[in-house]
C-alpha positions in Angstrom: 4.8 16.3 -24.4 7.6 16.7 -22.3 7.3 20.0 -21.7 3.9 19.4 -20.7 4.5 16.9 -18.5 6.8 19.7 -16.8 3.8 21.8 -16.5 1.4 19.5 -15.2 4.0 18.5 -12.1 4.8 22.0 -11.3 0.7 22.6 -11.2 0.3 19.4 -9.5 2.6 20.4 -6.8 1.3 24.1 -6.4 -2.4 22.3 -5.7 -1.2 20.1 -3.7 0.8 22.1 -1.0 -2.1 25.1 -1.3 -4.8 22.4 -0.2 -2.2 21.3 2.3 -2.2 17.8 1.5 1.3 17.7 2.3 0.1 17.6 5.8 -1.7 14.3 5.4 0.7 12.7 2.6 4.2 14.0 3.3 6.0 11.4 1.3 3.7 12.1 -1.8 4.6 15.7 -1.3 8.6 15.3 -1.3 7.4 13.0 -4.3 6.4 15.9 -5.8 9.0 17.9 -5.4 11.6 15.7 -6.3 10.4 15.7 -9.2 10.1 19.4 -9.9 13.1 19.9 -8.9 15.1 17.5 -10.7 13.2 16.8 -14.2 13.9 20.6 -15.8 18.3 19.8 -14.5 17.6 16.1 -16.3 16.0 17.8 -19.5 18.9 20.5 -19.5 21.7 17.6 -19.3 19.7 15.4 -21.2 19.4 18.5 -24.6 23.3 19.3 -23.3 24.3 15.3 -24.0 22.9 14.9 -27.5 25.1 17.9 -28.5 28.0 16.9 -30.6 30.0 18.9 -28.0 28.3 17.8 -24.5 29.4 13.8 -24.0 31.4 14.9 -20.9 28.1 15.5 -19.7 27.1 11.7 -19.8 28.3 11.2 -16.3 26.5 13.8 -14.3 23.4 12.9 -16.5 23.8 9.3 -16.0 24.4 9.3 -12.3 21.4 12.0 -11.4 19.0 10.0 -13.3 19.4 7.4 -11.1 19.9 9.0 -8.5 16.1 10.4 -8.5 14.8 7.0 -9.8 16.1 5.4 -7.3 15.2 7.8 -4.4 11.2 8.5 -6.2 11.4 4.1 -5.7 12.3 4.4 -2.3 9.7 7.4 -1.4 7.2 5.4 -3.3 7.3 3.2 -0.4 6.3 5.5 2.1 3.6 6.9 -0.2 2.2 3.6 -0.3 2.0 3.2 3.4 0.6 6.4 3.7 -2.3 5.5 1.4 -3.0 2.7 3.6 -3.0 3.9 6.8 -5.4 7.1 5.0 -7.6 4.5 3.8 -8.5 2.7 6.9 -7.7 5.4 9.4 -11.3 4.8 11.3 -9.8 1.4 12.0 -6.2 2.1 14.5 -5.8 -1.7 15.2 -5.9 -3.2 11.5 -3.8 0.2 10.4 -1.2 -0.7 13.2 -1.4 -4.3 12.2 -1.7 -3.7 8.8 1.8 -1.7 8.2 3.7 -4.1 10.4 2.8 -6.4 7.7 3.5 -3.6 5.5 7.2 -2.8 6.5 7.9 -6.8 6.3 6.7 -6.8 2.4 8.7 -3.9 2.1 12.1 -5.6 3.1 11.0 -9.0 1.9 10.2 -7.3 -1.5 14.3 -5.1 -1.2 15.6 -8.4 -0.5 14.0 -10.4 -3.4 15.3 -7.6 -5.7 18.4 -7.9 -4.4 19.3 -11.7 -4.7 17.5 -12.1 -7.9 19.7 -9.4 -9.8 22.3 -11.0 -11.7 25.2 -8.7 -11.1 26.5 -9.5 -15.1 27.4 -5.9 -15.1 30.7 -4.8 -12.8 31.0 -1.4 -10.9 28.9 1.1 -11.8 26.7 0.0 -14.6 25.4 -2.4 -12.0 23.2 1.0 -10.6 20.4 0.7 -13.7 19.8 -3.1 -12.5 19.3 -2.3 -8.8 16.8 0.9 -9.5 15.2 -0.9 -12.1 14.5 -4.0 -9.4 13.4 -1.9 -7.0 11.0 -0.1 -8.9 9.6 -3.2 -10.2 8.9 -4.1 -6.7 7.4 -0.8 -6.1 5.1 -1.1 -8.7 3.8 -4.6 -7.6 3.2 -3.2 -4.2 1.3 -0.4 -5.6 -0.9 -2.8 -7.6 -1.8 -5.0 -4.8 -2.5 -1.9 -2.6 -5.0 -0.4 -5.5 -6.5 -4.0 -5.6 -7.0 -4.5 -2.2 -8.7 -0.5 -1.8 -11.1 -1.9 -4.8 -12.3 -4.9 -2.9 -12.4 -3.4 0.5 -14.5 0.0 -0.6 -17.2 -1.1 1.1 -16.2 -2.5 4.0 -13.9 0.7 4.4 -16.7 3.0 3.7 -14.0 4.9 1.0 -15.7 7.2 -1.4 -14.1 7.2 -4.9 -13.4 10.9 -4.5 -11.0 10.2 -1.1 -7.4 11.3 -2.1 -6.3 8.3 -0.5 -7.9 6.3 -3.7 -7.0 9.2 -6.3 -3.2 8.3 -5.2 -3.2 4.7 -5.3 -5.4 4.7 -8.9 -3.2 7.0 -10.5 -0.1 5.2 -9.1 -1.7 1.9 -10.8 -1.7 3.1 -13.9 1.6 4.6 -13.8 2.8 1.0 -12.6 0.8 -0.6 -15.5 2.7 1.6 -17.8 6.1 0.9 -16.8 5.3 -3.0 -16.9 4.1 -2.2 -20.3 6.9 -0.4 -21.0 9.4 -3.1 -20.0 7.3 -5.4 -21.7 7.7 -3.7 -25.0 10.6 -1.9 -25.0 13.5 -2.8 -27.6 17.5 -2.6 -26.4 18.2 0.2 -29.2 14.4 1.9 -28.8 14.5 5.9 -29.3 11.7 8.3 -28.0 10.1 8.4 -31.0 8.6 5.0 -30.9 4.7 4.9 -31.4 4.4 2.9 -27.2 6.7 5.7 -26.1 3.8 8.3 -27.2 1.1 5.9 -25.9 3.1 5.9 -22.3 3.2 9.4 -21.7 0.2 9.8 -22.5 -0.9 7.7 -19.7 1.4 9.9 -17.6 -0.1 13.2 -18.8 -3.7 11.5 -18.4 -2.6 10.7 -14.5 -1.6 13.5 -13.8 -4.2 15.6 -14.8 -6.5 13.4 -12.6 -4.4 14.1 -9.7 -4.6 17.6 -10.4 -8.5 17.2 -10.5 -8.4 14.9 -7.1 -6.2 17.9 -5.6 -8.3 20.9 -6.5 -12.3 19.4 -5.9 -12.6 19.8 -2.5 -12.7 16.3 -0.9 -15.7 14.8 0.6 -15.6 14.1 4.5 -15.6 10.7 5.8 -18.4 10.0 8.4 -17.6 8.4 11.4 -18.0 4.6 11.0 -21.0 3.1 12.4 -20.5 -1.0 12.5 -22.5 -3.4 14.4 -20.6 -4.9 16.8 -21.1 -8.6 15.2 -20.0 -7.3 11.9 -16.0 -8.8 10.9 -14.4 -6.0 9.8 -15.0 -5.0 14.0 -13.7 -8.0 15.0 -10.6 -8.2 13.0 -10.3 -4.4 14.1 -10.9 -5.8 18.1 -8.3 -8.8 17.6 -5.6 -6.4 15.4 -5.7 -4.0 18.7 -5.6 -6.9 20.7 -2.2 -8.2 19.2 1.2 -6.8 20.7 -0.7 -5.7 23.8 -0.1 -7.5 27.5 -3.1 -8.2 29.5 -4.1 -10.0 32.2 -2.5 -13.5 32.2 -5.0 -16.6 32.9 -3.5 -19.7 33.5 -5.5 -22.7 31.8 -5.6 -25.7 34.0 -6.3 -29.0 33.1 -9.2 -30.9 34.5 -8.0 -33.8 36.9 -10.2 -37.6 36.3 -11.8 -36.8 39.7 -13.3 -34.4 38.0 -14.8 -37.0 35.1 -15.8 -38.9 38.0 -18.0 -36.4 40.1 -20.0 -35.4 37.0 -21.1 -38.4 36.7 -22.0 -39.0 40.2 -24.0 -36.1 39.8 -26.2 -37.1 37.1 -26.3 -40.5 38.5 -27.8 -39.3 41.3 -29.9 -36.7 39.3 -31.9 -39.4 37.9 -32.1 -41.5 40.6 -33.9 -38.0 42.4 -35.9 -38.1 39.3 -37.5 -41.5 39.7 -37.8 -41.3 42.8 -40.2 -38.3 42.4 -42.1 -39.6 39.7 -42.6 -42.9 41.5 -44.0 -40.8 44.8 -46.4 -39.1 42.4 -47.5 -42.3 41.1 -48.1 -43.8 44.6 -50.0 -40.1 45.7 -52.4 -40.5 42.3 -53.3 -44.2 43.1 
């Protein structure tokens, strides 16, 4: 399965920079090859380790595992925001309001991680709780981002066969998984534990439906036609509206004078009016 999995994210990657997706989602692509790159140097180390001969390899194993966890966590980010702005690219004001919101989860989400670790390991073993935090956080974000594609299809006008849904569905199940996973997992657990099959198996399955979301040629999105009373073009009006300086009006209170000459006027309004009603009496008589 391993081996597979090799396969499928060499494929995946081919498919992905021939259709020149890259173009549209570079983060995903460096994604990609990240992990080309670095899972065949992990699976040599990794074979090179469990040899009764290789445990000076531990170190260089230990560190580059991390290393790439903790750099696919970070680029997870910007694939995230690159979803989002994809998904609601008709819209420029909510997608520029939107990932300033965005950017502040993003550090409010690195700083929770942060302060909630609890540092019981010194030096350098403290590395597996920092990458695990941050991928945790990652994989949150990448939940409520599918959730919030599901309930705003509609509105958004996003077919089901937009890459920009593909991504974020296949990233929620692979953040499903690794809850699972951390969920189940034991502190002496091997790989040949029956949830260790079940898990990637969901990775196999995901990637093989980004590999079929990369090679079906993708429909194109019509130009959005709102009415201009609908919300979604009013949050879109006041999201454009935000961070932009207009022309300043100055609000002035109304004086009592004010108070005072309105009702003059309709003082003298119905005085006019009975006046008029009793010459039209007098005329009729």
């Amino acid at each position: 399965m391993t081996g597979l999995e090799f396969f499928l994210w060499t494929a995946l990657a081919v498919v992905f920079w021939k259709k020149k997706l890259h173009r549209r989602f570079p983060s995903m692509g460096l994604y990609l090859a990240l992990h080309v790159v670095s899972a065949p140097v992990l699976s040599i180390l990794f074979n090179i380790y469990n040899q009764p001969w290789g445990r000076d390899f531990y170190p260089a194993y230990y560190f580059l595992f991390f290393w790439v966890y903790i750099a696919s966590a970070v680029l997870l980010f910007f694939v995230a925001m690159e979803v989002f702005r994809s998904a609601l690219s008709a819209f420029s004001g909510l997608v520029k309001f939107g990932l300033v919101i965005f950017r502040w989860a993003v550090i409010a989400s690195v700083l929770v991680t942060l302060s909630t670790i609890t540092y019981s390991h010194r030096g350098l073993m403290v590395i597996p709780d920092i990458a695990f935090g941050l991928m945790r956080s990652v994989s949150i974000l990448e939940l409520c981002l599918l959730a919030f594609l599901c309930l705003s299809m509609n509105a958004l006008k996003l077919p089901l066969r937009d890459m920009s849904f593909g991504i974020a569905f296949g990233f929620g199940l692979l953040s499903t998984n690794d809850l699972i996973l951390a969920a189940l997992i034991k502190l002496n657990s091997n790989l040949t534990d029956p949830f260790q099959f079940f898990y990637q198996a969901v990775l196999l399955l995901t990637l093989g439906m980004w590999i079929a979301y990369s090679a079906m040629p993708e429909p194109v999105r019509q130009p959005m036609v709102v009415p201009a009373n609908s919300t979604i073009y009013r949050w879109n009006e006041i999201a454009s509206a935000l961070g932009h300086t207009g022309t300043q009006v100055a609000v002035v209170p109304q004086a009592s004078s004010s108070f005072f000459l309105t009702d003059v006027e309709k003082v003298v309004d119905k005085v006019l009016t009975r006046n008029l009603r009793e010459s039209e009496t007098k005329s009729l008589s």
